[in-house]
C-alpha positions in Angstrom: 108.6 69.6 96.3 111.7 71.2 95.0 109.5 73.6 93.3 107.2 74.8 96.4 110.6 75.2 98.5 112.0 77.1 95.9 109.1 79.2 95.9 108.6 79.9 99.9 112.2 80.8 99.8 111.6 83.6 97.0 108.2 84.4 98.7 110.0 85.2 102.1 112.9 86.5 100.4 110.9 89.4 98.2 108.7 89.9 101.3 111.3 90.8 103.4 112.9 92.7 100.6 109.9 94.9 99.9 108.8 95.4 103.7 112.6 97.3 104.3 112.2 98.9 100.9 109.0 100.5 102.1 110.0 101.6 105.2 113.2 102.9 104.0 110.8 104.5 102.3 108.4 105.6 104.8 111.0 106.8 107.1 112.8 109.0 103.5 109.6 110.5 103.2 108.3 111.7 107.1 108.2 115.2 107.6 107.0 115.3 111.6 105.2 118.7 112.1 106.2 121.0 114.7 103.5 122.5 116.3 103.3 125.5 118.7 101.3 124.1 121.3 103.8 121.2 122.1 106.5 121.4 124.7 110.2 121.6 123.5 110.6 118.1 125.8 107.1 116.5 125.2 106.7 112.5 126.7 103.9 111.6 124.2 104.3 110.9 120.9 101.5 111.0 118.1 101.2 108.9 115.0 99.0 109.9 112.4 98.4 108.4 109.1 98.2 110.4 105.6 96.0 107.3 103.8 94.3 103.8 104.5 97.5 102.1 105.7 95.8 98.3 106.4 96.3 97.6 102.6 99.8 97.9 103.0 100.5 94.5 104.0 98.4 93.0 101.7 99.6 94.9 98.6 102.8 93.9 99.5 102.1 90.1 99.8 100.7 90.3 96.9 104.0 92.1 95.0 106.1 89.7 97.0 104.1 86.4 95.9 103.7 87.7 92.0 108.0 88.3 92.4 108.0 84.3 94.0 106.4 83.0 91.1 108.4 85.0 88.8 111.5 83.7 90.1 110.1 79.9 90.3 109.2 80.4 86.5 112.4 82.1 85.7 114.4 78.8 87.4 112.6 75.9 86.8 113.0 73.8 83.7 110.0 73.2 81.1 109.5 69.7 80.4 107.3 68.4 77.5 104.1 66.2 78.3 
C-alpha cells in the first residue's frame, strides 16, 4: 500500500508538473498572426492548431507515469526473496 500511495502522489505530482511545463511552453512559443482583414477591436477569437494536438494528453501521461515509477524505484527499498 505504501508503495501504490507513493506512486499516485509522484504520478499526480509529475502530471501536474509537465502540464504547466507545456503550457509555459505553449504560451513561450505563440506567435498570434495579425491579419489585415480583422478589426483593430475584433469580439471573436480564433484558435488554430499547428499539429495533432489529442496526443498531447496522452504523451504526457505517459512521461508523467514512466517519472512515478522512476521515483517509486528510486525510494523504495530492495528486499531479497
Amino acid at each position: 500500500m505504501k508503495k501504490f500511495v507513493l506512486f499516485i502522489s509522484a504520478f499526480i505530482a509529475a502530471y501536474f508538473t509537465l502540464q504547466i511545463a507545456s503550457g509555459l511552453v505553449l504560451t513561450w512559443f505563440y506567435s498570434p498572426t495579425i491579419d489585415a482583414t480583422t478589426t483593430p477591436f475584433a469580439s471573436e477569437v480564433v484558435f488554430t492548431s499547428a499539429g495533432p494536438t489529442y496526443l498531447a494528453a496522452p504523451i504526457l501521461a505517459l512521461m508523467a507515469a514512466m517519472a512515478a515509477y522512476g521515483t517509486t524505484q528510486l525510494f523504495t527499498k530492495k528486499t531479497a526473496h
